[in-house]
Every structure is written in structure tokens, then in C-alpha cells.
Short mmCIF file of the C-alpha atoms (twelve columns), coordinates in Angstrom:
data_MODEL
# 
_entry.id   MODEL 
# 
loop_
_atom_site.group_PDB 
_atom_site.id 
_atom_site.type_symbol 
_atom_site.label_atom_id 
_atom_site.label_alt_id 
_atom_site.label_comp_id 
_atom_site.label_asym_id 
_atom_site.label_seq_id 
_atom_site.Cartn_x 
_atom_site.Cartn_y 
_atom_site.Cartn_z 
_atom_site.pdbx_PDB_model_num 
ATOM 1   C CA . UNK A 1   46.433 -40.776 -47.715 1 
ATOM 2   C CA . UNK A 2   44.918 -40.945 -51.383 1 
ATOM 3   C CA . UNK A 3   41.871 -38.879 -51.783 1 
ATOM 4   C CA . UNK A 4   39.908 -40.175 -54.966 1 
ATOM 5   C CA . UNK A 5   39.256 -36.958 -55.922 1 
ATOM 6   C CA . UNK A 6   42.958 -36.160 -56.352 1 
ATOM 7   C CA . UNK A 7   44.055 -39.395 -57.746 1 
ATOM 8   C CA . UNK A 8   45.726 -40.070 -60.506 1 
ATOM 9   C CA . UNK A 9   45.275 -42.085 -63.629 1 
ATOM 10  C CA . UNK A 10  48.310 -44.428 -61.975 1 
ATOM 11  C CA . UNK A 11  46.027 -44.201 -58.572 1 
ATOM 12  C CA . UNK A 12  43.022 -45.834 -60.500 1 
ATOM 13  C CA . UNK A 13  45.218 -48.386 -62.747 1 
ATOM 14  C CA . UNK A 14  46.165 -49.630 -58.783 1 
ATOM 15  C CA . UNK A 15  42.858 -49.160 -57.730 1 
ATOM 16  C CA . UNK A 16  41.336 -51.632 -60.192 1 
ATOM 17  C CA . UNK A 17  44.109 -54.063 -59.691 1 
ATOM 18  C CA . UNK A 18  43.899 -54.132 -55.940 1 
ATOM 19  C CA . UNK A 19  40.224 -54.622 -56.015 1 
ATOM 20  C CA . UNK A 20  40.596 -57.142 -58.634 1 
ATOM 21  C CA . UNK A 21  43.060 -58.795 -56.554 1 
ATOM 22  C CA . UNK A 22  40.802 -58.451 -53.250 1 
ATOM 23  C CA . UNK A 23  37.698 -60.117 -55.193 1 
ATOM 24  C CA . UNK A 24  39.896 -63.026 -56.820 1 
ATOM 25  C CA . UNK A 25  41.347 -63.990 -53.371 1 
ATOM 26  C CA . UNK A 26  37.962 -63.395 -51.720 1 
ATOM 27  C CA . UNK A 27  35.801 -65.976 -54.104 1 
ATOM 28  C CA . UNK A 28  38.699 -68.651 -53.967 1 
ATOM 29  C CA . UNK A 29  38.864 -68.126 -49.600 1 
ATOM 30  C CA . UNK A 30  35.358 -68.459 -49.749 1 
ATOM 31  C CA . UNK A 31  34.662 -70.910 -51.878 1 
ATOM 32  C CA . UNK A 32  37.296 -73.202 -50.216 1 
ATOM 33  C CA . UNK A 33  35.698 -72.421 -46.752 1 
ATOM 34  C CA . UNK A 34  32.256 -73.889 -48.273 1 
ATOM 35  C CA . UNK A 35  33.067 -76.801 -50.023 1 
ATOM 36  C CA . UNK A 36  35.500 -77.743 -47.073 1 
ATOM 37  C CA . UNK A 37  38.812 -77.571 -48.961 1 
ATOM 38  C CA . UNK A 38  40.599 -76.094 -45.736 1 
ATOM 39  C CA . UNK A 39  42.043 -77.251 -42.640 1 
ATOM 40  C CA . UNK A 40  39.130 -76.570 -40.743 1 
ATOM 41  C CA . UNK A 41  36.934 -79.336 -38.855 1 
ATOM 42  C CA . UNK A 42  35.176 -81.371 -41.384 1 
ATOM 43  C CA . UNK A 43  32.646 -81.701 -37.925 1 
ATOM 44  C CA . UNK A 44  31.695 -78.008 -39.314 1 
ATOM 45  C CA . UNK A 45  29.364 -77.586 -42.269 1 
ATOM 46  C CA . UNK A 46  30.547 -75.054 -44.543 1 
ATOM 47  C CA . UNK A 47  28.386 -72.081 -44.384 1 
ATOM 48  C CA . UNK A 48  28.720 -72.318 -40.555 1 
ATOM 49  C CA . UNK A 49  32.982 -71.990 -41.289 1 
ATOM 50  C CA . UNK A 50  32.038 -69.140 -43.342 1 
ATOM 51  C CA . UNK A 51  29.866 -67.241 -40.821 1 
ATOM 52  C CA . UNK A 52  32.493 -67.817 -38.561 1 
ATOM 53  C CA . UNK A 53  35.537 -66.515 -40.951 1 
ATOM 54  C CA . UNK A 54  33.226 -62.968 -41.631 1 
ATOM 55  C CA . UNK A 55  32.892 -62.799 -37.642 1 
ATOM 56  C CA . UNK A 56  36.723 -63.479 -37.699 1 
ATOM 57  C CA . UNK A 57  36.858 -60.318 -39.618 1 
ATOM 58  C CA . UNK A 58  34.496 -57.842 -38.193 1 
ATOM 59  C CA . UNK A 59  36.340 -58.891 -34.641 1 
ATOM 60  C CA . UNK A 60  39.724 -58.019 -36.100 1 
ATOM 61  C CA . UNK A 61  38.222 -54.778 -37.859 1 
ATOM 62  C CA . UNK A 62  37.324 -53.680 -34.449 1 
ATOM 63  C CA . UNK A 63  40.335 -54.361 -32.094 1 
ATOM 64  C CA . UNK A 64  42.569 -52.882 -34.741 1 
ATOM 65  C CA . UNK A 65  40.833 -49.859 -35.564 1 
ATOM 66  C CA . UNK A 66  39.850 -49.609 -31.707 1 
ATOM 67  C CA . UNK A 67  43.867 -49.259 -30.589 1 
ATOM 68  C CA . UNK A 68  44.022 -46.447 -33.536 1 
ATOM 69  C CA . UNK A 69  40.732 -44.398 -32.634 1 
ATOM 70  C CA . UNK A 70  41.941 -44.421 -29.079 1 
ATOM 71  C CA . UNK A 71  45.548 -42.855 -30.191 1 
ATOM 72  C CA . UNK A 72  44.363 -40.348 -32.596 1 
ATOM 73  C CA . UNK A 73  41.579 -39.452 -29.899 1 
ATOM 74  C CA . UNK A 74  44.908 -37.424 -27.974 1 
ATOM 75  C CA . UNK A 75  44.783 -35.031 -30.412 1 
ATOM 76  C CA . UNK A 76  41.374 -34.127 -30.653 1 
ATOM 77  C CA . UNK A 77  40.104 -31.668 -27.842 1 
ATOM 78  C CA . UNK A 78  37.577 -32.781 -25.561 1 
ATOM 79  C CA . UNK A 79  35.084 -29.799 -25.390 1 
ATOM 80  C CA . UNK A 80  34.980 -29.972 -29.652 1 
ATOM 81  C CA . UNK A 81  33.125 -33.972 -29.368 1 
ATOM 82  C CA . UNK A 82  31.837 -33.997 -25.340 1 
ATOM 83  C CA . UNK A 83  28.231 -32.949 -26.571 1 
ATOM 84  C CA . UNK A 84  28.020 -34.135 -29.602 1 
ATOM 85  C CA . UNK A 85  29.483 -37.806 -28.993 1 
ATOM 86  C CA . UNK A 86  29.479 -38.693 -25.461 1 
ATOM 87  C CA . UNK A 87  30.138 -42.435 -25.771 1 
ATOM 88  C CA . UNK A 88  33.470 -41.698 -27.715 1 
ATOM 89  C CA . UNK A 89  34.452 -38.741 -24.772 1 
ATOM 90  C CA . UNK A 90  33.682 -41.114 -22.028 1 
ATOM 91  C CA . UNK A 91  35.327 -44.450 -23.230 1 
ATOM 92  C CA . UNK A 92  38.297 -41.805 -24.052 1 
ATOM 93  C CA . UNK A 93  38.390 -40.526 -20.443 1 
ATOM 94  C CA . UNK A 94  37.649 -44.351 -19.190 1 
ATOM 95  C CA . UNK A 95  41.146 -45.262 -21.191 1 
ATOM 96  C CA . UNK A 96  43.313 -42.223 -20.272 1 
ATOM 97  C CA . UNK A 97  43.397 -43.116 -16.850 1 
ATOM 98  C CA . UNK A 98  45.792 -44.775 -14.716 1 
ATOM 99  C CA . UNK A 99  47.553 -47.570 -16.803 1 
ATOM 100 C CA . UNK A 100 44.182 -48.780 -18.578 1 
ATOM 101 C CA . UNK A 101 45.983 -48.005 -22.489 1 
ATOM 102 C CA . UNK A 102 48.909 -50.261 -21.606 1 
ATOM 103 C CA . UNK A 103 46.305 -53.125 -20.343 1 
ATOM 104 C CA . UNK A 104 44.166 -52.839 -23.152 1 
ATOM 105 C CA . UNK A 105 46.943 -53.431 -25.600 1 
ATOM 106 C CA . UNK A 106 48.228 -56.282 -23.845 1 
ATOM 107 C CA . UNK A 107 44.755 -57.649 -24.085 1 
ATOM 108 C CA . UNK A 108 43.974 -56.458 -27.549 1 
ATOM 109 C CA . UNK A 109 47.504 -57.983 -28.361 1 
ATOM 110 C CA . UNK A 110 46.030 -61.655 -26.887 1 
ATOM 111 C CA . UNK A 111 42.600 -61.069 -29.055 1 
ATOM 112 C CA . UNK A 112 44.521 -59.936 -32.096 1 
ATOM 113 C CA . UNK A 113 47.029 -63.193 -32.613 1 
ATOM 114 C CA . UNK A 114 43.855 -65.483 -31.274 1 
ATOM 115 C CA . UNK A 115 41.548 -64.174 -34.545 1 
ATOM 116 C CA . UNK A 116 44.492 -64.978 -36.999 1 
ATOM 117 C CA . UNK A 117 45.583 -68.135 -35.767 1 
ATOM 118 C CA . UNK A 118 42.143 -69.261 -36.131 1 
ATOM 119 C CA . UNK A 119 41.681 -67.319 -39.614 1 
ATOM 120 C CA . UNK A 120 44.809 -68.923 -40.487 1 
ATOM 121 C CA . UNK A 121 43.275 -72.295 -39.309 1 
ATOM 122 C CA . UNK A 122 39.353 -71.634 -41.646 1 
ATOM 123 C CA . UNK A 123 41.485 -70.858 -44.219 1 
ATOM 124 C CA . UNK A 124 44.341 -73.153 -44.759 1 
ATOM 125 C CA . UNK A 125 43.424 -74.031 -48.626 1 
ATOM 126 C CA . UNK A 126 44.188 -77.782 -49.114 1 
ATOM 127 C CA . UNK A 127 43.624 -78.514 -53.072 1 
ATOM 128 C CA . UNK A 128 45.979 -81.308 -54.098 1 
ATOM 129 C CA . UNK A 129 43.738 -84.789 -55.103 1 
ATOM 130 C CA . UNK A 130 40.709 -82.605 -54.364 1 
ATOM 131 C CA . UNK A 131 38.908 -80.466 -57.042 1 
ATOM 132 C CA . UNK A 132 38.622 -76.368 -57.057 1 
ATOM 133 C CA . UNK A 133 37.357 -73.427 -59.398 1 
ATOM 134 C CA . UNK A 134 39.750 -74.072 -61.766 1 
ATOM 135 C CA . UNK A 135 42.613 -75.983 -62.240 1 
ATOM 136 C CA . UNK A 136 45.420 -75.641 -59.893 1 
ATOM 137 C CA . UNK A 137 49.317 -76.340 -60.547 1 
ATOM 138 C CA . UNK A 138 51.132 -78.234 -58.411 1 
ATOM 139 C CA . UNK A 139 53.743 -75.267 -57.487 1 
ATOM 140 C CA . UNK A 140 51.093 -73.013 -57.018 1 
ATOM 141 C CA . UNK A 141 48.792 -74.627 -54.801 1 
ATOM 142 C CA . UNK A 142 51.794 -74.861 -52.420 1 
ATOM 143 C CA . UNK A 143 52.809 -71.063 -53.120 1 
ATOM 144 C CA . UNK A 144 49.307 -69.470 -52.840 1 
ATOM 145 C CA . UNK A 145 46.512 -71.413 -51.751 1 
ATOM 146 C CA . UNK A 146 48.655 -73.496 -48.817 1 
ATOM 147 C CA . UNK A 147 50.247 -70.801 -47.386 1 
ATOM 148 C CA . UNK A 148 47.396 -69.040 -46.903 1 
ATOM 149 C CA . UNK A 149 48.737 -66.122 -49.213 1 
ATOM 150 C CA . UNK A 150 45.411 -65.267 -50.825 1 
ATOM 151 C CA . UNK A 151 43.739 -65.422 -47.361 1 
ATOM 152 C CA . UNK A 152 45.824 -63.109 -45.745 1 
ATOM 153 C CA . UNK A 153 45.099 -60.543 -48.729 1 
ATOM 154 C CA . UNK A 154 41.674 -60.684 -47.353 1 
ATOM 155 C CA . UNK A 155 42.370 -60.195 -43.879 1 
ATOM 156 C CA . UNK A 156 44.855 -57.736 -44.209 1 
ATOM 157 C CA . UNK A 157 42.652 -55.185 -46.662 1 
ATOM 158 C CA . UNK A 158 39.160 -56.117 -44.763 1 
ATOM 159 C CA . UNK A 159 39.778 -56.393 -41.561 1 
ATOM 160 C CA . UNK A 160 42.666 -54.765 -40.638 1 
ATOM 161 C CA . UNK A 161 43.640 -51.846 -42.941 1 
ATOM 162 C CA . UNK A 162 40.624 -49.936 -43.393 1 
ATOM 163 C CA . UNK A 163 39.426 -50.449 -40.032 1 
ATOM 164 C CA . UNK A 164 42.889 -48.907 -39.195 1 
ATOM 165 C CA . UNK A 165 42.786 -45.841 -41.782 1 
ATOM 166 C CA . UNK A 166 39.125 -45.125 -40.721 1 
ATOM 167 C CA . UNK A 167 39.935 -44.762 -37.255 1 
ATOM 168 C CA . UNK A 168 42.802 -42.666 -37.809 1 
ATOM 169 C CA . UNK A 169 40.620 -40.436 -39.756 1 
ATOM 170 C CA . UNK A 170 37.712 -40.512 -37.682 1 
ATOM 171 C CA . UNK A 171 38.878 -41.133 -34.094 1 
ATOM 172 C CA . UNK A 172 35.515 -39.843 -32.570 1 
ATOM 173 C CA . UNK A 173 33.119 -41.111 -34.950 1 
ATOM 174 C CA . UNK A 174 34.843 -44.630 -34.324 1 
ATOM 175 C CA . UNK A 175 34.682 -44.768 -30.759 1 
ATOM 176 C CA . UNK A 176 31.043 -43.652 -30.632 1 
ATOM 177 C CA . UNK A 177 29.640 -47.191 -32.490 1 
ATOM 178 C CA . UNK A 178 28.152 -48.960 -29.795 1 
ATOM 179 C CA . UNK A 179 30.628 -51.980 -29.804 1 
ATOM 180 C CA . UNK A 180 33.412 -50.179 -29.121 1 
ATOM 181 C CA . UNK A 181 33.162 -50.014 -25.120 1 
ATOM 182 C CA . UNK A 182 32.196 -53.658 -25.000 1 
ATOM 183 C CA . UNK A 183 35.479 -55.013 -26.814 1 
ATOM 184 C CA . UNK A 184 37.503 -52.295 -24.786 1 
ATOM 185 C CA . UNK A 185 36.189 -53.739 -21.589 1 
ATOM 186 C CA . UNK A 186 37.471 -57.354 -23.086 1 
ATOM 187 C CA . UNK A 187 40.426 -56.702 -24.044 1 
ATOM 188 C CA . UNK A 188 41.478 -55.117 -20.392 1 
ATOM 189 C CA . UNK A 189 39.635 -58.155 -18.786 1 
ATOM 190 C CA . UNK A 190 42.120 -60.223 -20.829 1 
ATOM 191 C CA . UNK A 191 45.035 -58.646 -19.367 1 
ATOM 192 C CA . UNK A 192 43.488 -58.804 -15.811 1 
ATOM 193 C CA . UNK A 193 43.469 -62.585 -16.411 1 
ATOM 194 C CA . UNK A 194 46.739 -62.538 -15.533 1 
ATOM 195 C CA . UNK A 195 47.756 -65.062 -18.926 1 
ATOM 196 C CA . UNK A 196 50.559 -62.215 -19.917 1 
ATOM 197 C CA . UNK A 197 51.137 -60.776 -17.169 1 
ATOM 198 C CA . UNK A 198 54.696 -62.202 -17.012 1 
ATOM 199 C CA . UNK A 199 54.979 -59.404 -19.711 1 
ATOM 200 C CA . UNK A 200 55.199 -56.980 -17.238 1 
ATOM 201 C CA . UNK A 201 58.392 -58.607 -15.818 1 
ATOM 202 C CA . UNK A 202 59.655 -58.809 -19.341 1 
ATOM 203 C CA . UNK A 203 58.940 -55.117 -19.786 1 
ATOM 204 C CA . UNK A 204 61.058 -54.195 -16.916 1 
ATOM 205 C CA . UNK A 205 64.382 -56.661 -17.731 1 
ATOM 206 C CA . UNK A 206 63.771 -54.944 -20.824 1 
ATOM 207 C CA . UNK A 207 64.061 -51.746 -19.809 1 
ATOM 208 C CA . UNK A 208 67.216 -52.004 -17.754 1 
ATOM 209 C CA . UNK A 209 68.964 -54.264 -19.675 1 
ATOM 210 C CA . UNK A 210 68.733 -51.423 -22.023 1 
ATOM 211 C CA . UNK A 211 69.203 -48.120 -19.088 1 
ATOM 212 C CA . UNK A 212 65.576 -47.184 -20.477 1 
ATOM 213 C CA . UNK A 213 64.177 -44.525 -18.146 1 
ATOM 214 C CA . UNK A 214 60.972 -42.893 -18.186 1 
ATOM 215 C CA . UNK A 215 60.031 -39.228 -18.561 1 
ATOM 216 C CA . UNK A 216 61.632 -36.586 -17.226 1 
ATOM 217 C CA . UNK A 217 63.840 -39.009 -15.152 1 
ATOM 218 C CA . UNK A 218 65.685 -39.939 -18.389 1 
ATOM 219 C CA . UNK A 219 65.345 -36.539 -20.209 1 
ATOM 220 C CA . UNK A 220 67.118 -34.951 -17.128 1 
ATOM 221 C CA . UNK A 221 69.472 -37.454 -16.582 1 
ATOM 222 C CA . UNK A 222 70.730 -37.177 -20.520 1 
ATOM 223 C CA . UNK A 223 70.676 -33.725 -20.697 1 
ATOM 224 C CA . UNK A 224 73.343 -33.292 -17.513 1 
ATOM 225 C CA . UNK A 225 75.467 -36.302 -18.709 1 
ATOM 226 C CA . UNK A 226 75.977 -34.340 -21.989 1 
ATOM 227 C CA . UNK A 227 76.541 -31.079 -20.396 1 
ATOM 228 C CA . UNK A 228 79.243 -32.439 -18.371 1 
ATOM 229 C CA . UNK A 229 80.662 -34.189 -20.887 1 
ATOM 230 C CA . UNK A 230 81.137 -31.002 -22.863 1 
ATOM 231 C CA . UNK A 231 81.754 -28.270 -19.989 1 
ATOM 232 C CA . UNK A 232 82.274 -30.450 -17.227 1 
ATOM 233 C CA . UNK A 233 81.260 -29.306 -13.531 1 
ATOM 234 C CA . UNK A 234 77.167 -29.041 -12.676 1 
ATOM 235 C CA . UNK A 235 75.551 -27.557 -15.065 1 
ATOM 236 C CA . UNK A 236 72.413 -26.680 -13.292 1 
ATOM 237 C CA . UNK A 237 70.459 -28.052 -16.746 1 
ATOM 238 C CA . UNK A 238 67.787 -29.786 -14.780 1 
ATOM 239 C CA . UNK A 239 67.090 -26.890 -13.027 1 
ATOM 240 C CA . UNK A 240 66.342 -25.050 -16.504 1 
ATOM 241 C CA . UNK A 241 64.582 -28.189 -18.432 1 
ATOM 242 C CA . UNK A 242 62.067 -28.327 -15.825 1 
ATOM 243 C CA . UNK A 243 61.537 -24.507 -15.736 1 
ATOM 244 C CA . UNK A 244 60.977 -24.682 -19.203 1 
ATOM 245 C CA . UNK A 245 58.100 -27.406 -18.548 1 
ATOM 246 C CA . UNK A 246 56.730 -25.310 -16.590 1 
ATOM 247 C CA . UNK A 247 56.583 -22.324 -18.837 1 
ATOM 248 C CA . UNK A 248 55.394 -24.477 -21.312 1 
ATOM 249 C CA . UNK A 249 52.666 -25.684 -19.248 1 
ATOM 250 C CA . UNK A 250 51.118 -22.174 -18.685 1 
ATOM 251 C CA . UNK A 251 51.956 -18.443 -19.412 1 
ATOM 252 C CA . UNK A 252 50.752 -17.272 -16.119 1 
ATOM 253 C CA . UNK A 253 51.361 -18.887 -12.698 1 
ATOM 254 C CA . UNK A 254 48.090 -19.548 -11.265 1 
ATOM 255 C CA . UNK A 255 47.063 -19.124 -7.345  1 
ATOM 256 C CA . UNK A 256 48.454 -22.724 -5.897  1 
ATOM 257 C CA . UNK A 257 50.991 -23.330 -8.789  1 
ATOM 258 C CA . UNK A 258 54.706 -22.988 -7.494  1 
ATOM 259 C CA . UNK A 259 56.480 -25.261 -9.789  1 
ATOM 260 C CA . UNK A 260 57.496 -21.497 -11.798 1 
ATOM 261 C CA . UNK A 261 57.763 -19.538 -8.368  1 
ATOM 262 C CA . UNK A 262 60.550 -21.570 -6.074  1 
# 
């Protein structure tokens, strides 16, 4: 991460360029959207395109930095943001159980290619015979404007980057704006649809087409393959690993707790 005040002179020179860059590409998406020199309906008036592309935006801000927040919120400790932000510790709890995180990317997932297919769709620049800001080559109408090159500057820096580095930095903070729990709920009602759920099938081809294995299950399995391979016989290694878990887990058995004690 760059903090500005420990930048450098070569940090600022980028700085300016990026931001540069970022306005340029903003002004000719926008413009474009307006005057209807995209792909977009014609059926559309222009200002309504462009309400539509900065709501295409603040959508994708969200569902990006939402997956983030949600991550980074494992290594923050409950009892330090319960009080103080209880929407962020309750959505938290509300996605750490069960399977919920794997159904809300699979639904986030659906959301996320939905807002830049249509992004990709209000701003598809279409210049040649038709008039623009300033005069346009050829070559680089069909480089930059067509392919949607300048648009995607937008959309990447805007809506999908800082959203993304804000979250990371601010998991709580994130989860606590009030939007947050709405678009979670979404995105898992997507996956409840059933429209990818075929993915799940995918998923588990995947995984033994491949001898994935989950957890300990695959950690124990590895570990006495390669112990056998070396020393051959049992080696009794899956008897230590999970001893070791459970030492790991706490210093002192407490009254119930006989993983440590058989």
C-alpha cells in the first residue's frame, strides 16, 4: 500500500498521470453516454444512460469491496468491534455460518459479470461517421474508444479497486454502511435461485478429477503417504498431527474436552 505521506516524488509523477488518465477517460465515457455515441438503446435519453452507468458503479463498488470486508473481517476479533459496530459483527456472524460465504460468492459472482456486461453494453463508444470531442483517427477509435479500453479504466479504478483497497483496510467500518446487509442478502438469494447451482456439481468433478480433499482429511492423508514413502511401515503421523491441533487449540484441557486426553 502507498501512504501519501511516504510517497515519493516517482509516487506523485504516477499519481498525476493516473488521475489525469482517470479524468480523460471519464469525460470521453461520459460524454459518449450523453450524446448517445454508444451501443446503448437509442429508446434511452442520455442522462437517463448516465444515471444508470454511475448506479452501474456504486453496485460494483459494493459487491467487490463487500467479498473483501467480509475476508479481512477473519482477522479482526470480535469483542474489539461488537459494541462499537454491531451491524458489521452481526452480518459477520450471519456469513460465518454454515456454507453462507461460498453462496454469497456464487451469487456475488452472478451480480459481478451482470454489472459489466451491461457497463460494457452503456459504454461501447461508437465514433466512426459520427462526431466527438475532438477528432478521432481511424486506428484509434477501434483501439480505444470501441473496445471499451477507456471505459474499463473507469470501472476498474472507481468501482472496483478502491472499493476493494478500502475494505481491506477497513473491514469493520465497511460492513457497518447500511447497504451492506441488503446486497449480502441478494447475492445469497441469487445462488438460492438455483441459476448456478450446476456449479456445485462442477465443484465436485473438480475436485476429484484432481484427488482434492478437504481439511484434515487431506492433510492426514499426505502426511502418512510421505512418511511411508520415506520410512515405510505406519507411521502413527496422524495420530501426532491431530495431537498437535489439539495443543494448538488450547494450552489447558478444559472439563468436557478429550480430544488431548484419549
Amino acid at each position: 500500500m502507498v501512504h501519501l505521506k511516504d510517497a515519493s516524488a516517482f509516487d506523485y509523477v504516477r499519481f498525476v498521470l493516473s488521475a489525469v488518465l482517470l479524468t480523460f477517460s471519464f469525460v470521453c465515457t461520459g460524454y459518449a453516454i450523453v450524446t448517445q455515441k454508444t451501443g446503448f438503446w437509442k429508446e434511452v435519453p442520455g442522462w437517463a444512460a448516465m444515471i444508470l452507468f454511475i448506479v452501474v458503479l456504486i453496485l460494483l463498488g459494493v459487491v467487490e469491496g463487500l467479498q473483501l470486508a467480509l475476508v479481512e473481517l477473519k482477522r479482526q476479533k470480535p469483542k474489539t468491534y461488537k459494541d462499537s459496530h454491531p451491524a458489521a459483527y452481526k452480518l459477520g456472524e450471519i456469513a460465518s455460518r454454515s456454507d453462507n460465504i461460498e453462496k454469497f460468492l456464487v451469487g456475488r459472482q452472478m451480480i459481478v459479470v451482470f454489472l459489466v456486461f451491461f457497463a460494457a453494453k452503456l459504454t461501447a463508444i461508437t465514433v466512426p461517421g459520427q462526431e466527438f470531442l475532438f477528432p478521432v483517427p481511424d486506428w484509434v477509435s477501434t483501439i480505444f474508444l470501441e473496445t471499451g479500453l477507456l471505459a474499463s479504466i473507469v470501472v476498474v479504478i472507481v468501482a472496483q479497486l478502491t472499493p476493494q483497497i478500502v475494505a481491506s483496510i477497513f473491514p469493520v467500518q465497511f460492513l457497518d454502511i447500511l447497504i451492506m446487509r441488503p446486497v449480502y442478502y441478494s447475492c445469497v438469494f441469487l445462488e438460492y435461485t438455483g441459476v448456478s447451482h450446476v456449479c456445485w456439481v462442477l465443484v465436485h468433478l473438480l475436485s476429484l478429477t484432481f484427488g482434492m480433499k478437504s481439511g484434515n482429511e487431506g492433510l492426514n492423508a499426505h502426511a502418512s503417504n510421505q512418511y511411508e514413502a520415506v520410512f515405510g511401515g505406519s507411521s502413527g503421523v496422524l495420530e501426532d498431527i491431530n495431537e498437535n491441533e489439539c495443543k494448538n487449540k488450547t494450552n489447558e484441557p478444559e472439563e468436557g474436552n478429550n480430544c488431548c486426553l484419549a
